[in-house]
N, C-alpha and C positions, 0 to 999 in steps of 0.2 A: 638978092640974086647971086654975087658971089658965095656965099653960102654954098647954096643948093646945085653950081654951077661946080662947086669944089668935091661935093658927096657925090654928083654926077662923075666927075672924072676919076674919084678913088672907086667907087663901085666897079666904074671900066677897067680900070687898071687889076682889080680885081678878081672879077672875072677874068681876065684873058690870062692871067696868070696861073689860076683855075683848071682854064682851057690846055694851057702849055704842062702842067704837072701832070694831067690827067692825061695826057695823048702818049697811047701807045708805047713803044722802046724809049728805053734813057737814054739822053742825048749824053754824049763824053763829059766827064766828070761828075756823074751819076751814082756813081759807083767808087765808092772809101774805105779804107783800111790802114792798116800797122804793118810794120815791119815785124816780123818773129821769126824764130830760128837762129839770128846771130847771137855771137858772146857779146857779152856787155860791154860800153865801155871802158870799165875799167882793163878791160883785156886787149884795147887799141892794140893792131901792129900792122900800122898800114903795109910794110915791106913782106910782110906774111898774108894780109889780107884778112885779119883778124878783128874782129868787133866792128865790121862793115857790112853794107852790102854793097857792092858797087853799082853806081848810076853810069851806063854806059851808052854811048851816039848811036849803035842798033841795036838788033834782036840777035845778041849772041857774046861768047866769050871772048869771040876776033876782032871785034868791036873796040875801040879804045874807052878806058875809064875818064870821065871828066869830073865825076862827085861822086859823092857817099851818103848813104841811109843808114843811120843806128836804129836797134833793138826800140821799140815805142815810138819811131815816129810816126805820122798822120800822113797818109799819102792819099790824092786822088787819081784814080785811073784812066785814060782818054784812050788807049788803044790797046789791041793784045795781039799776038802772033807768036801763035802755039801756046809753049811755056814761057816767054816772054812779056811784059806789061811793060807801055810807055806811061811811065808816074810823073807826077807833079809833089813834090815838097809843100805839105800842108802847114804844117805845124810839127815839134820836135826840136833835136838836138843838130835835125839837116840846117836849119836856118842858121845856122853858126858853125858848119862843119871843122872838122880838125883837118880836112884836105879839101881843098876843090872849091867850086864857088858857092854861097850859099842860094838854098833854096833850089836844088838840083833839079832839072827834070832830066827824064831820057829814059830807057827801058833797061830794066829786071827782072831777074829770074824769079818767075811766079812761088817757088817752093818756099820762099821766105816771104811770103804777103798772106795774110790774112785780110780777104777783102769780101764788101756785101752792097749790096743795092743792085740796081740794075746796071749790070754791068756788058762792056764791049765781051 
């Protein structure tokens, strides 16, 4: 009886899981991509703004910087406004930044993302 009682609740758990990939728009963080368009680290100059992107508290330049994205990291997307994206730090060189705290989130200039799925 537990057996059948255990293939019972993975089949449900299954399905609905099924149910939730299959329904309609992507819910936030649906949607993943890289960083590109910055110089490489080796060209770091945070004082110049070089070999970064900046992770910044809103949707714009006036906005203060709190972290950094390098060239190949792995970001996922949860919001957009305009040319702007609120990112989350996937994987990469952000989970150890040379400034800032790691594992950044906060919003970015879309021209330097390269992103896919369904996205905000």
């Amino acid at each position: 009886m537990a057996i059948s009682k255990r293939f019972f609740l993975h089949g449900a758990l299954a399905a609905g899981l099924a149910l939730v990939a299959g329904a309609g728009p992507g819910v936030a963080g649906d949607c993943t991509g890289y960083v590109v368009g910055v110089r490489p680290i080796t060209q770091y100059n945070h004082a110049t703004g070089a070999g970064f992107l900046a992770v910044r508290s809103g949707p714009g330049t006036n906005y203060a910087q709190h972290g950094e994205l390098y060239l190949g990291d792995e970001i996922s997307v949860w919001e957009r406004q305009g040319s702007w994206y609120y990112v989350y730090c996937m994987s990469g060189r952000c989970e150890t930044p040379l400034w800032g705290q790691p594992s950044p989130q906060g919003w970015v200039y879309g021209k330097y993302l390269s992103i896919g799925g369904v996205c905000p």
